[in-house]
Rosetta silent file (secondary structure, phi, psi, omega in degrees, C-alpha in Angstrom):
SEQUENCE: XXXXXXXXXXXXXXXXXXXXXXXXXXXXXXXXXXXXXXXXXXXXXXXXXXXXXXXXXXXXXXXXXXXXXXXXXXXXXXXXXXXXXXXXXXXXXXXXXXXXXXXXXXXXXXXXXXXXXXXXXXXXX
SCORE:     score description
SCORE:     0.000 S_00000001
   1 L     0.000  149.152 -159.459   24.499    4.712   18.758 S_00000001
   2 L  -108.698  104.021 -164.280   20.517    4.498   19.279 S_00000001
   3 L   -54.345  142.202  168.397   19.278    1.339   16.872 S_00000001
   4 L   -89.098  132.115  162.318   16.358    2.962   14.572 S_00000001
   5 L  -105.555  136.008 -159.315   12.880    2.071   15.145 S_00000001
   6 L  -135.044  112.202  164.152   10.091    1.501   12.504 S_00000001
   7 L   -61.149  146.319 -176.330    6.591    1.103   13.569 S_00000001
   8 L  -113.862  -53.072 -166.725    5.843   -2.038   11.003 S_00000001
   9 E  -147.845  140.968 -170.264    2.105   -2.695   12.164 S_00000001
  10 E  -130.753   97.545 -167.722   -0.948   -1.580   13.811 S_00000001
  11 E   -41.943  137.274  170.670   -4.013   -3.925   15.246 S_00000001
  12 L  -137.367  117.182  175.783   -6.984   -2.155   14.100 S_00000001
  13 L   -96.993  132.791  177.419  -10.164   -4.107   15.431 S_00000001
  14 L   -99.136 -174.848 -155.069  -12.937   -5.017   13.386 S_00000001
  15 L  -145.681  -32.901  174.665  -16.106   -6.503   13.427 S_00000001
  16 L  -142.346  134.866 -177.049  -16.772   -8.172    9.680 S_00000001
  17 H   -90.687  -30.648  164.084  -13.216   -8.257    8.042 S_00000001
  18 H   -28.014  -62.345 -174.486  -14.428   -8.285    4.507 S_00000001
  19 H   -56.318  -58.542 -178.584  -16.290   -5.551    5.035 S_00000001
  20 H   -43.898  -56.226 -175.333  -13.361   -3.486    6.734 S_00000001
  21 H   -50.944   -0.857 -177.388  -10.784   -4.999    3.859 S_00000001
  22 H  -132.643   40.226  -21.694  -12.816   -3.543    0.955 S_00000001
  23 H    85.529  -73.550 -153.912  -13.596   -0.361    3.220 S_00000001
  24 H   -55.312  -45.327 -153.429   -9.428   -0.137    3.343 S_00000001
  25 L  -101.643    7.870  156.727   -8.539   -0.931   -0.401 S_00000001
  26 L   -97.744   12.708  178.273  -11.352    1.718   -1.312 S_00000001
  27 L   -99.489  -13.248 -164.519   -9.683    4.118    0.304 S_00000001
  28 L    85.120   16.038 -177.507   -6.282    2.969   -1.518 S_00000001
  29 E   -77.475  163.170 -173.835   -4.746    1.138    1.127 S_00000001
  30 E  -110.161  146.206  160.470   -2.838   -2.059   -0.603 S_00000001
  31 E   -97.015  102.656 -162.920   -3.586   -5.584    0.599 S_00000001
  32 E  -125.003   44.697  152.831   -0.570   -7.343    0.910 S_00000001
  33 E  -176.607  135.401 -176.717   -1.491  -10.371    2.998 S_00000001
  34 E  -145.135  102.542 -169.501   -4.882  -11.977    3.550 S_00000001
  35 E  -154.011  139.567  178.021   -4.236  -15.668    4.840 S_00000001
  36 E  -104.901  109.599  153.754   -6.248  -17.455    7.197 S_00000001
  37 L    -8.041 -101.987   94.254   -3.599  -19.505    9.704 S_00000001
  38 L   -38.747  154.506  168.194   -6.134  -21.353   11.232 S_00000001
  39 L   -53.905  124.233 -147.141   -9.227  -21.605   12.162 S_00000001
  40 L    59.203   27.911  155.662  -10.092  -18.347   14.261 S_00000001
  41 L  -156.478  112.464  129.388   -6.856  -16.262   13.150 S_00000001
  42 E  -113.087  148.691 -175.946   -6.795  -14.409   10.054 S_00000001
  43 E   -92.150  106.030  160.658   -4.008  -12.107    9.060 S_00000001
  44 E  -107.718  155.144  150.910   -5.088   -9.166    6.404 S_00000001
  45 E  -140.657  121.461  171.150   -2.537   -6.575    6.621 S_00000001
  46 E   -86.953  169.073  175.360   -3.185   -3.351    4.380 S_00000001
  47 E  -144.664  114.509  143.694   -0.753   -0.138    3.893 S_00000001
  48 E   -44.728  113.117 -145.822   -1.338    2.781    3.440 S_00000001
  49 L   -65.273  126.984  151.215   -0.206    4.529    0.210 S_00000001
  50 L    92.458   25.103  157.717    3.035    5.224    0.600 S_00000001
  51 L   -99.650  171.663  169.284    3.401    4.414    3.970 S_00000001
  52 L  -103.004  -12.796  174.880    6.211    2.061    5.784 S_00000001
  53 L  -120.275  131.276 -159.079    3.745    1.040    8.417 S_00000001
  54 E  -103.300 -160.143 -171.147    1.028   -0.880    7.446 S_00000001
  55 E  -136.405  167.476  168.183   -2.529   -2.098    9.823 S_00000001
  56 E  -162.598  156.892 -164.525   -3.790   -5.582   10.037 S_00000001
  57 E  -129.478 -171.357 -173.359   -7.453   -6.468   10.784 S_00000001
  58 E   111.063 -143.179 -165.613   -8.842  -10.263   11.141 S_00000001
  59 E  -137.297  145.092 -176.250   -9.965  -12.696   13.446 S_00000001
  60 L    74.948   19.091 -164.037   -7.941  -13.535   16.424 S_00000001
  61 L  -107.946  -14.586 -165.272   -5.832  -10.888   16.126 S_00000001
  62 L  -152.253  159.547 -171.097   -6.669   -8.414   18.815 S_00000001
  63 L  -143.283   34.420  165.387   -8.902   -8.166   21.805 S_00000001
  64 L  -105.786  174.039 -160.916   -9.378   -4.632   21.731 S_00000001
  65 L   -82.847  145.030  172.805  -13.549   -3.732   21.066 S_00000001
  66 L   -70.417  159.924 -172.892  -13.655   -2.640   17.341 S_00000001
  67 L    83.307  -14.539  132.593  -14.414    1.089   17.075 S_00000001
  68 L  -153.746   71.432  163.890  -11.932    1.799   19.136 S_00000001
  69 L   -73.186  138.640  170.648   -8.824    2.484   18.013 S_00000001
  70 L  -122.931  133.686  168.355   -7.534    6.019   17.031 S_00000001
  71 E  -150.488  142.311 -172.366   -4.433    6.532   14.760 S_00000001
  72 E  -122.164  151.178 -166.476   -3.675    9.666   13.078 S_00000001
  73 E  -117.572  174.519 -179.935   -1.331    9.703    9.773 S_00000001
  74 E  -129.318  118.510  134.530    0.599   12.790    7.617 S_00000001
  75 E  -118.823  172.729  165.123   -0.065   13.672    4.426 S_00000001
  76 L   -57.530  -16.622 -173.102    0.731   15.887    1.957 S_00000001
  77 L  -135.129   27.809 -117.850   -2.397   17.518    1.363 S_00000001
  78 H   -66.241  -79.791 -169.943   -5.269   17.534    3.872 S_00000001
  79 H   -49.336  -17.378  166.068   -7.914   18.843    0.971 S_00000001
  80 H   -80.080  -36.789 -170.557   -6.515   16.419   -1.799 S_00000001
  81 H   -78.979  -26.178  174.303   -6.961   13.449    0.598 S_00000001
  82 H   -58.463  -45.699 -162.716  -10.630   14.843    2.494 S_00000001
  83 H   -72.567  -48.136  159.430  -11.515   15.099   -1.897 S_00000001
  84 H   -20.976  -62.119  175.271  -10.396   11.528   -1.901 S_00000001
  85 H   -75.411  -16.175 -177.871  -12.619   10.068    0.821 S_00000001
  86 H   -88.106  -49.081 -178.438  -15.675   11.611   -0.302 S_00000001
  87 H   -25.925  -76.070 -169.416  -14.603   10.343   -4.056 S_00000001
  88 L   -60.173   -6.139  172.781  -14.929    6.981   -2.340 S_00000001
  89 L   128.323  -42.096 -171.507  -17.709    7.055   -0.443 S_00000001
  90 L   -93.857  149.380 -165.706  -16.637    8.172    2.764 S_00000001
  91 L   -78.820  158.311 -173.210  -17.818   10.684    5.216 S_00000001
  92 L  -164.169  148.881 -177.132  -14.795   12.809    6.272 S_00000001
  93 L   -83.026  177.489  149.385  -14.981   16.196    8.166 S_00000001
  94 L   -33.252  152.411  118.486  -13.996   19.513    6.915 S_00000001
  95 L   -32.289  128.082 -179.754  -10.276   20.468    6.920 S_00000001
  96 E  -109.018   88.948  167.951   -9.362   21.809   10.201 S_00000001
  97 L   -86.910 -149.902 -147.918   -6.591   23.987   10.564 S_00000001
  98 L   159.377  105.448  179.935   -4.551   24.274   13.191 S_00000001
  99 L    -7.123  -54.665 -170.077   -0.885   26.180   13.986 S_00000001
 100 L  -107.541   81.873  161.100    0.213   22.523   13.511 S_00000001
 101 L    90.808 -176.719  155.572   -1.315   21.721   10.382 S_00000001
 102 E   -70.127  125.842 -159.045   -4.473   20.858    8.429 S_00000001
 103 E  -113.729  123.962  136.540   -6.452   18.113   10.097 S_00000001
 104 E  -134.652  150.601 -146.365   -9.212   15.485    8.508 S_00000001
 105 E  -119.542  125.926  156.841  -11.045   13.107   10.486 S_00000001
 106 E  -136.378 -162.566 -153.355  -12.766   10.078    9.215 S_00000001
 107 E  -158.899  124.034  167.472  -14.331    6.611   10.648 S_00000001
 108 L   -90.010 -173.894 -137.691  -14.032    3.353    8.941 S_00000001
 109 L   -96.631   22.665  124.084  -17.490    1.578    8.961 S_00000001
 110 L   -59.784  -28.415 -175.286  -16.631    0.094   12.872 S_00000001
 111 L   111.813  -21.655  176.517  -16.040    3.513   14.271 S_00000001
 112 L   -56.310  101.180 -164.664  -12.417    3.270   14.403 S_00000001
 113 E   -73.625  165.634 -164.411  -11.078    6.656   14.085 S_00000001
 114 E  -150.484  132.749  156.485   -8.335    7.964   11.722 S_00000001
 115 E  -112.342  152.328 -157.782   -6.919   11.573   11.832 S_00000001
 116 E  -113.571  136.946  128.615   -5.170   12.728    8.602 S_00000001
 117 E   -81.125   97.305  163.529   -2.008   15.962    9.088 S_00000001
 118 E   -77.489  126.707  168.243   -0.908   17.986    6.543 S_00000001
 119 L  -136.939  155.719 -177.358    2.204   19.438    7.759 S_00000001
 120 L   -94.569    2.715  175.132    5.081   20.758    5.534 S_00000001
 121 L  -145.058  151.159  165.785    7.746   19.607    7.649 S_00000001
 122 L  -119.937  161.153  168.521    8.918   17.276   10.394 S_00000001
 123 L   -40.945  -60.941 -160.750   11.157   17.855   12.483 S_00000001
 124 L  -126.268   53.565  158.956   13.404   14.967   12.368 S_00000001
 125 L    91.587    0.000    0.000   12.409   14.589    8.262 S_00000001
């Protein structure tokens, strides 16, 4: 029997964490840890609604250059969540389709990119 695996968390590097963290939770991500360790390491880690794997920003946390990271997510909707990000503020492309779904692409305010999938099914659920 093959043990299940759950991505939990994903470094996303930033450059002012404030800034990213109220960037995140205007988007609807939740914050549901912001604690500085020490000096040089803080832990935010937001989730996306109504995901099981959540991101974490801060200081000390990652040594990749902010801006770039790419991670692309599924939703249900690619035109309810693109009307979302402009509601908030954020630039977002067009809906893209694509055989394998509706695509939208947006940039938190580092550059780090995020692609959005509507698809009506997976595979494995």
């Amino acid at each position: 029997m093959t043990a299940t695996w759950k991505i939990e968390l994903i470094p996303v590097p930033v450059t002012d964490v404030d800034r990213a963290k109220a960037f995140y939770q205007r988007i609807g991500f939740n914050a549901d840890v912001d604690s500085t360790i020490r000096a040089g390491l803080r832990f935010v880690q937001l989730t996306p609604p109504g995901s099981a794997c959540s991101i974490v920003i801060g200081e000390g946390i990652t040594a990749k250059t902010p801006g770039t990271q790419e991670i692309q997510v599924v939703v249900p909707d690619a035109h309810a969540a693109r009307k979302q990000l402009v509601e908030a503020g954020v630039e977002a492309s067009e809906v893209d389709t694509q055989p394998w779904g509706d695509f939208v692409h947006f940039r938190d305010p580092d550059g780090n990119s995020w692609a959005l999938q509507a698809v009506e099914a997976r595979p494995n659920g």
